[in-house]
MILOPA-496019 format. One record per atom (N, C-alpha, C): atom name; residue in one letter; x, y, z; residue number from 1. Coordinates in steps of 0.05 Angstrom, whole numbers. Each point is the difference from the previous one (the first is absolute). Last residue first. Layout:
BEGIN
atomo,residuo,u,v,w,num
CA,a,X,Y,Z,NUM
...
This chain:
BEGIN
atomo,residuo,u,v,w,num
N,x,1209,-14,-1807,191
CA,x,-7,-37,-2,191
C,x,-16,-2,14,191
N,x,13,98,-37,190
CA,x,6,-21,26,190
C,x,-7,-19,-5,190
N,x,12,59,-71,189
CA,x,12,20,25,189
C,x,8,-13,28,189
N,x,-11,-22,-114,188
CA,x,-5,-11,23,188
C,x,13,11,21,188
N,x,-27,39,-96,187
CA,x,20,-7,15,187
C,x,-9,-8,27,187
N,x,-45,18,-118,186
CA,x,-1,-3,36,186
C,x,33,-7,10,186
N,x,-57,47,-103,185
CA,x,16,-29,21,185
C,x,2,-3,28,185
N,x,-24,65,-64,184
CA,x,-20,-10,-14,184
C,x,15,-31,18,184
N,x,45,80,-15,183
CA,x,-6,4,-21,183
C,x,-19,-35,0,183
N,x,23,52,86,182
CA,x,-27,23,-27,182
C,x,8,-16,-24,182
N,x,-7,-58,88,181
CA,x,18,12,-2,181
C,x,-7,24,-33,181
N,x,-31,-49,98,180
CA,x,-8,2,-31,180
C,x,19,20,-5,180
N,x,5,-62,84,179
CA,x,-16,29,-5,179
C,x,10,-1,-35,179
N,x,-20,-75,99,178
CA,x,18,6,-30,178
C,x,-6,28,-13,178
N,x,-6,-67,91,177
CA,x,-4,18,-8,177
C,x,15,6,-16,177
N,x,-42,-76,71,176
CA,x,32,6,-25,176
C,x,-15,18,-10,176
N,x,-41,-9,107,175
CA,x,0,-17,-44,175
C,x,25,15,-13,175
N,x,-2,-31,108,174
CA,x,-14,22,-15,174
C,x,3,-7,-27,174
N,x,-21,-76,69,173
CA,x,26,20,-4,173
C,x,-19,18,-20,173
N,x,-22,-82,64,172
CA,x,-21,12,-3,172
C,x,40,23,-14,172
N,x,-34,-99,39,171
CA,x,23,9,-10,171
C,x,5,31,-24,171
N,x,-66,-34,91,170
CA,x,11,-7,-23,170
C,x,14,10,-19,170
N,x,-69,-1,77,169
CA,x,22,6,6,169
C,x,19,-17,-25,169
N,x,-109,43,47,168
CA,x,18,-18,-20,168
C,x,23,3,4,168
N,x,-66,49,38,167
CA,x,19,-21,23,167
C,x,7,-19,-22,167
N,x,-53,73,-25,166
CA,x,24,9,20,166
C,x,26,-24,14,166
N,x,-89,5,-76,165
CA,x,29,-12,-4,165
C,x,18,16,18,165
N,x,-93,50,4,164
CA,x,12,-17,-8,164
C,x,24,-9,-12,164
N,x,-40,79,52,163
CA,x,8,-23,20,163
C,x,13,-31,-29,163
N,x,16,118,-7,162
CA,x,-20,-23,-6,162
C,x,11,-25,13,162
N,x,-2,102,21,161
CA,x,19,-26,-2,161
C,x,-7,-27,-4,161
N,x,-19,128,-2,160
CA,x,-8,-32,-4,160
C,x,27,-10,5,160
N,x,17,85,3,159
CA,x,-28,-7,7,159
C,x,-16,-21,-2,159
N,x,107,26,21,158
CA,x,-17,-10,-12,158
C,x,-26,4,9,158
N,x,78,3,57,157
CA,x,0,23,-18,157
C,x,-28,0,-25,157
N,x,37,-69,71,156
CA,x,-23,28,11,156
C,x,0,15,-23,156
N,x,47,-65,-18,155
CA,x,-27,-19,0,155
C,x,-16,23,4,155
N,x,101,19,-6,154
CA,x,-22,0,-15,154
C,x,-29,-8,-5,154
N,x,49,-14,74,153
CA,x,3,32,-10,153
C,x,-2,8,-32,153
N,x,14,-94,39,152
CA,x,-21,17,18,152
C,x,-1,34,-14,152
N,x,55,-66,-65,151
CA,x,-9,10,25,151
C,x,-16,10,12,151
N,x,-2,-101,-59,150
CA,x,3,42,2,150
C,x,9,11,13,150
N,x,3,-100,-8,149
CA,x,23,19,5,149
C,x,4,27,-9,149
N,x,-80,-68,-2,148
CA,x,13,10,36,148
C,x,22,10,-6,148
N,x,-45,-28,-76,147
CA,x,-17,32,8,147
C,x,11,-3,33,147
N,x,72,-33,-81,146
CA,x,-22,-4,15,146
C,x,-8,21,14,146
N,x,86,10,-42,145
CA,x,-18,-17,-18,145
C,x,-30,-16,9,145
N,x,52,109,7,144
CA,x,-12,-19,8,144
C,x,-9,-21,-9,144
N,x,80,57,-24,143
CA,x,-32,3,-5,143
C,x,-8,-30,18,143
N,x,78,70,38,142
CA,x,-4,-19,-24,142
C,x,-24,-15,-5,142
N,x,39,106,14,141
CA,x,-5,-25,22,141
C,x,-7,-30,-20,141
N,x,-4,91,-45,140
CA,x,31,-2,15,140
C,x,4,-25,18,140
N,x,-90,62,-8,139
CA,x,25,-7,-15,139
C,x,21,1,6,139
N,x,-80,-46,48,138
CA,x,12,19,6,138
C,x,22,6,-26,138
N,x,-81,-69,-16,137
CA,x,26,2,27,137
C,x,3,31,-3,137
N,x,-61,-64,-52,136
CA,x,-12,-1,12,136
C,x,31,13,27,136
N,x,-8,7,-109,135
CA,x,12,-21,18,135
C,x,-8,22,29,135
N,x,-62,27,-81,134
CA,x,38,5,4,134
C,x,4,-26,25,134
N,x,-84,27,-85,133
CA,x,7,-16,15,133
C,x,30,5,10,133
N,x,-100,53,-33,132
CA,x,36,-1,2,132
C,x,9,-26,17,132
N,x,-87,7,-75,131
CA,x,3,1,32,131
C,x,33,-5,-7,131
N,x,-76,28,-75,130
CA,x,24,-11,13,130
C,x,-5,2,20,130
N,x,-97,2,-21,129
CA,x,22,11,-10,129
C,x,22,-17,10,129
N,x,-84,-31,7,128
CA,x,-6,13,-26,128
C,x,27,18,-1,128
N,x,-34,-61,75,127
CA,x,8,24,10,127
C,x,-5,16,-35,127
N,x,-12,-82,10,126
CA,x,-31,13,3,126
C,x,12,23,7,126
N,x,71,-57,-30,125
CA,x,-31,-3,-24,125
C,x,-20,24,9,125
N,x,83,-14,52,124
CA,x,-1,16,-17,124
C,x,-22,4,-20,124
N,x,-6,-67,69,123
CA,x,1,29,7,123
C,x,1,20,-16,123
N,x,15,-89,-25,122
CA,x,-32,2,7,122
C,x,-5,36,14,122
N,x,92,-41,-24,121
CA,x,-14,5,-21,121
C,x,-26,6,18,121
N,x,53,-18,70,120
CA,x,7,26,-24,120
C,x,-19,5,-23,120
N,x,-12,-75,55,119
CA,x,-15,19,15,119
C,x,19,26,-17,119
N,x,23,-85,-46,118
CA,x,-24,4,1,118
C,x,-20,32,6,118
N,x,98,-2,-40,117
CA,x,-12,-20,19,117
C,x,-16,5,6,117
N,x,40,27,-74,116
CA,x,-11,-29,-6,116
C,x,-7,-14,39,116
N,x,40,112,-62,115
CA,x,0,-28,30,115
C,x,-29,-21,-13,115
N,x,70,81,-49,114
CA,x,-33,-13,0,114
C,x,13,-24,16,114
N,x,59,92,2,113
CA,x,-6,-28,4,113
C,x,-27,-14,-10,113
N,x,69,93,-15,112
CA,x,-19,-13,5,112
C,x,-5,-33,6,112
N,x,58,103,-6,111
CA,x,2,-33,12,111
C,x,-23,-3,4,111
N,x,27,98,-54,110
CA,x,-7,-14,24,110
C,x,0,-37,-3,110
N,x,39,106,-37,109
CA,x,4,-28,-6,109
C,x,-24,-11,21,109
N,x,34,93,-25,108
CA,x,-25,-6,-8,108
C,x,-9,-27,4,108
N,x,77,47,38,107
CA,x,6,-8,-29,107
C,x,-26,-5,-19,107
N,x,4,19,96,106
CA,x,13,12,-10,106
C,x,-9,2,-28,106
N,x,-60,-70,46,105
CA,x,31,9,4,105
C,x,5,25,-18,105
N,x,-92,-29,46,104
CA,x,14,-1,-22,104
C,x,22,9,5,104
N,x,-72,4,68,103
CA,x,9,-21,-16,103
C,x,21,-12,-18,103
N,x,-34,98,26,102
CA,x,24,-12,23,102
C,x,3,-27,-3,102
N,x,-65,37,-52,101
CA,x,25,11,-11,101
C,x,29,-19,21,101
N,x,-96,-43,-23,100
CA,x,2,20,17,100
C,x,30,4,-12,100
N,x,-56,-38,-68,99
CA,x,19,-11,26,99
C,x,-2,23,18,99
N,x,-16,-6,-103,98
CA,x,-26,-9,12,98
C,x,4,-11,34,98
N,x,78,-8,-73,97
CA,x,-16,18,2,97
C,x,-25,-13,20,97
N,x,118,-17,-36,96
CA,x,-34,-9,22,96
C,x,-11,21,-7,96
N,x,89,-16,-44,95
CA,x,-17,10,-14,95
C,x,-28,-3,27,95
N,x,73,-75,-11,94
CA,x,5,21,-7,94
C,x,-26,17,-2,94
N,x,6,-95,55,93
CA,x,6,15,-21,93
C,x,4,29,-15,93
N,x,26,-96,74,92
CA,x,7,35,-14,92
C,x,-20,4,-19,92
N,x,-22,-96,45,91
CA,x,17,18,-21,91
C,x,-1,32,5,91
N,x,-12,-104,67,90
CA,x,-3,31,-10,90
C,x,17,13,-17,90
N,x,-38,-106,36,89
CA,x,19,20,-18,89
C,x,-14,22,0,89
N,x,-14,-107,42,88
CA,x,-5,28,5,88
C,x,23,15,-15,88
N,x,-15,-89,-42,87
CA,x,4,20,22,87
C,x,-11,21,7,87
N,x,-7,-61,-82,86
CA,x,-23,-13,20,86
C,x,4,17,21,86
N,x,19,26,-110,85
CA,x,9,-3,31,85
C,x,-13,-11,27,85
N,x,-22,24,-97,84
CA,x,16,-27,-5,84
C,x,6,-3,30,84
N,x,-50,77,-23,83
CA,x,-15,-30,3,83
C,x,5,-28,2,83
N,x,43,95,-1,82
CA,x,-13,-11,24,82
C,x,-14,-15,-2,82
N,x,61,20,-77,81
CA,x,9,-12,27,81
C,x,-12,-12,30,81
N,x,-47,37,-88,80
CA,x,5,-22,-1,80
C,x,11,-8,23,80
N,x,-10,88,3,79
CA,x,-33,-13,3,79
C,x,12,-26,-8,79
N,x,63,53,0,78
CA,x,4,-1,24,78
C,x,-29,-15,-4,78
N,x,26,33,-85,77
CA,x,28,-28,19,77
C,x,-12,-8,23,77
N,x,-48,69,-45,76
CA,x,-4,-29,-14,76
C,x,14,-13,17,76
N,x,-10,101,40,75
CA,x,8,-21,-13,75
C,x,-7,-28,-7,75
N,x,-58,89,29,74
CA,x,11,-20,12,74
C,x,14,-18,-23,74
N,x,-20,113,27,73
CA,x,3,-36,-23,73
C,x,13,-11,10,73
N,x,-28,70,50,72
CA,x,-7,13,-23,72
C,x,7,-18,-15,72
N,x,-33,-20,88,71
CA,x,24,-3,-10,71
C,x,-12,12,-28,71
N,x,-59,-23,72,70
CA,x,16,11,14,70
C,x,21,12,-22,70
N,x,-68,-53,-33,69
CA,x,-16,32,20,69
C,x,19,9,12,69
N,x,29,-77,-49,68
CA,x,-9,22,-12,68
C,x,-5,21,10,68
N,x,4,-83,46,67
CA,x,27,9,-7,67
C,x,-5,31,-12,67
N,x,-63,-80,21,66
CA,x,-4,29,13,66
C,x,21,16,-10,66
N,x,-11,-89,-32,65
CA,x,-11,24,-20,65
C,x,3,26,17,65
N,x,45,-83,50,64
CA,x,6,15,-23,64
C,x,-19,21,-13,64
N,x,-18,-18,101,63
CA,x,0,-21,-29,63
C,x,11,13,-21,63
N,x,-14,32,101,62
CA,x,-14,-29,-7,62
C,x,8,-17,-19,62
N,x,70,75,38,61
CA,x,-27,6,-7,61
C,x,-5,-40,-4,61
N,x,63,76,64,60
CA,x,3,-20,-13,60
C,x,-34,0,-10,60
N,x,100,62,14,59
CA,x,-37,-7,13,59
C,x,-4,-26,-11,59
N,x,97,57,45,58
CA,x,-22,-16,-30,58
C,x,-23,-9,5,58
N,x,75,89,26,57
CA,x,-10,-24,16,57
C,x,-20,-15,-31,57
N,x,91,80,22,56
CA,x,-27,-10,-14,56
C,x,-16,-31,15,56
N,x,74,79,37,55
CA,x,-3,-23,-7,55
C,x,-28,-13,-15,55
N,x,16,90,28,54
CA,x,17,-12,-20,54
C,x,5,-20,-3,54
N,x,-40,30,74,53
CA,x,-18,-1,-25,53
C,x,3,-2,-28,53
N,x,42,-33,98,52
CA,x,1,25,-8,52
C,x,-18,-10,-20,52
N,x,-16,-52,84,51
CA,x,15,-10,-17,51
C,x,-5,26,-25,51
N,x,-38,-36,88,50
CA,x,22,26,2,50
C,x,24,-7,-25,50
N,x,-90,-49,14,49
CA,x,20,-11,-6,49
C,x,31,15,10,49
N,x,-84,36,8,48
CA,x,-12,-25,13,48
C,x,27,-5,-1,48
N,x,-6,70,-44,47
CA,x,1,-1,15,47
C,x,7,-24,29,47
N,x,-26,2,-98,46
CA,x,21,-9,1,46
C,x,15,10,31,46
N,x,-91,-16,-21,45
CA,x,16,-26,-1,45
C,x,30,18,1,45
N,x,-60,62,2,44
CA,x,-9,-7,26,44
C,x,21,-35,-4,44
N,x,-13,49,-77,43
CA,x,13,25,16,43
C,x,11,-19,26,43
N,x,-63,-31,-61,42
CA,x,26,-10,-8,42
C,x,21,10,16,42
N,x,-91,35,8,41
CA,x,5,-35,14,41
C,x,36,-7,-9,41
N,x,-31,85,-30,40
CA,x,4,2,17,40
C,x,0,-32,18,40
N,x,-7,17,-94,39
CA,x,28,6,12,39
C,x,-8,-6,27,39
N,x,-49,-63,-63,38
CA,x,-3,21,10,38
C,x,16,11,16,38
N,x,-6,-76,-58,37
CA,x,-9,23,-12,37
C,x,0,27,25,37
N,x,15,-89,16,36
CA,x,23,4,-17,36
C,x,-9,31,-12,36
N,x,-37,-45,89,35
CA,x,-16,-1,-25,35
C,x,31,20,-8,35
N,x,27,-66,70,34
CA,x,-13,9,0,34
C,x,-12,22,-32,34
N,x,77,-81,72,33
CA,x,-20,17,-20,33
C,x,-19,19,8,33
N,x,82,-71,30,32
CA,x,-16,28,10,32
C,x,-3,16,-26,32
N,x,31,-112,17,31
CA,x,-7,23,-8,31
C,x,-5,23,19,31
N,x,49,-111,-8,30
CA,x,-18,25,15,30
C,x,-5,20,-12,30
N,x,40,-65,-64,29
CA,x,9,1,25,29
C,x,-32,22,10,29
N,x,-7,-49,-90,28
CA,x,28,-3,7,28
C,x,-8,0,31,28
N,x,-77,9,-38,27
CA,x,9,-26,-9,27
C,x,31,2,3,27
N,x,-59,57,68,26
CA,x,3,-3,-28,26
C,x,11,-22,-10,26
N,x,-49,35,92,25
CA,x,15,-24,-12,25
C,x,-1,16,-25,25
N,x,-13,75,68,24
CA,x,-16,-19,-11,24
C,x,31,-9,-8,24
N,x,-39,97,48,23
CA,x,31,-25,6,23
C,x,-21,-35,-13,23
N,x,-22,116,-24,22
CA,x,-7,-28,5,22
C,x,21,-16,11,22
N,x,-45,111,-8,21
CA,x,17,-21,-5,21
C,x,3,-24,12,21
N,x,-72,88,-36,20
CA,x,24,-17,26,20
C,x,13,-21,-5,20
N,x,-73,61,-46,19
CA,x,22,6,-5,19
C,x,22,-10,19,19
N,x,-95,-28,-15,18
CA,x,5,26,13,18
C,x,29,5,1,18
N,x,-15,-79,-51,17
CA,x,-19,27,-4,17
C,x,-4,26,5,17
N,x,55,-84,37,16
CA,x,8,9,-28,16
C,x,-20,26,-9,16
N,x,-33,-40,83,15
CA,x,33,11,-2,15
C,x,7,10,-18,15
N,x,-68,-56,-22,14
CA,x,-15,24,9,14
C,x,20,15,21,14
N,x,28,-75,-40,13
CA,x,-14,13,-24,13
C,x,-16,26,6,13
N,x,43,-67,64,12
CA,x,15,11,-9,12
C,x,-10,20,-25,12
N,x,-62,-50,59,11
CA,x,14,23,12,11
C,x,27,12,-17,11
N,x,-52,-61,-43,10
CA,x,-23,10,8,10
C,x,10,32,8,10
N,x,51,-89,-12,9
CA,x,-2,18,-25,9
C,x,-20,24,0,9
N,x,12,-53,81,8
CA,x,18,13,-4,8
C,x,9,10,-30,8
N,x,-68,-60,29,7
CA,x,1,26,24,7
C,x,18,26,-14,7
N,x,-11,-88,-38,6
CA,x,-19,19,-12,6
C,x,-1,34,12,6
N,x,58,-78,23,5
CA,x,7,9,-27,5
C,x,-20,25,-10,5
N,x,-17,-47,80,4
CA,x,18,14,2,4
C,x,15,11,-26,4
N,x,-83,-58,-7,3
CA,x,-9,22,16,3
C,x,25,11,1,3
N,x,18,-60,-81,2
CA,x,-10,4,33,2
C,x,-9,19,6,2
N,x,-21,-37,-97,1
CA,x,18,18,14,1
C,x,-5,-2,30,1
């Protein structure tokens, strides 16, 4: 691992800890995260974002078995689908537990992701909980597909900003999103 990879799983994990929030690479687009469990950081993202609380936001975890600790059952369909799938994908699912409240939608539903990219997975490993992941903009503005088309005004808003993959620039979009449906099926929300 590099020294700057190292720097910055170091400083984002100890951000994530003390309850602050992150501007980091995820395997879709830019992020602003932070620990999924706790209202008042979640409080502070959707601020960041001036985006109401009725909008739900999705976290994202390391690896399928985590599924459980969040979800009162995890469907058969969706543990085959995420293994058949090479994409980035977030599912709905019904029912979250073990979340901060302001996490979770209305409905009990929340958007999860297991990420496959490296400085995500390795974070969430030592962080030991979800982390919120929301598009790195203003709500309403359009998501940033690189770390130069944040805005300044969110860079200040953040307690961390992790220096790695800033100056990548690649064909970087948000993930198709599907939500479960109760008798045991799915509907595709985004390509």
């Amino acid at each position: 691992m590099d020294d700057l990879l190292k720097t910055d799983l170091e400083n984002a994990l100890k951000t994530l800890k003390s309850g602050g929030t992150i501007l980091y690479p995820t395997d879709t687009i830019w992020g602003i995260g932070c620990d999924a469990t706790s209202a008042k950081a979640v409080e502070k993202v959707y601020q960041i974002k001036q985006r109401m609380e009725t909008k739900s936001l999705i976290i994202l975890l390391d690896s399928v078995e985590k599924l459980s600790g969040y979800l009162e059952k995890v469907p058969e369909i969706i543990i085959d689908l995420l293994s058949e799938i090479n994409s980035p994908i977030t599912v709905i699912y019904p029912n979250a537990r073990n979340l901060a409240k302001n996490v979770i939608a209305a409905d009990r539903s929340i958007g999860i992701r297991i990420v496959n990219e490296p400085f995500c997975r390795e974070l969430i490993q030592n962080f030991g909980k979800p982390i919120v992941s929301t598009s790195a903009n203003i709500s309403g503005d359009p998501s940033p597909i690189s770390f130069k088309n944040i805005s300044p005004k969110i860079k200040k808003q953040v307690d961390y900003i992790v220096k790695t993959r800033q100056h990548e620039i690649g064909d970087f979009k948000a993930s198709k999103i599907i939500k479960l449906v109760d008798d045991g099926t799915y509907i595709v929300l985004r390509k």
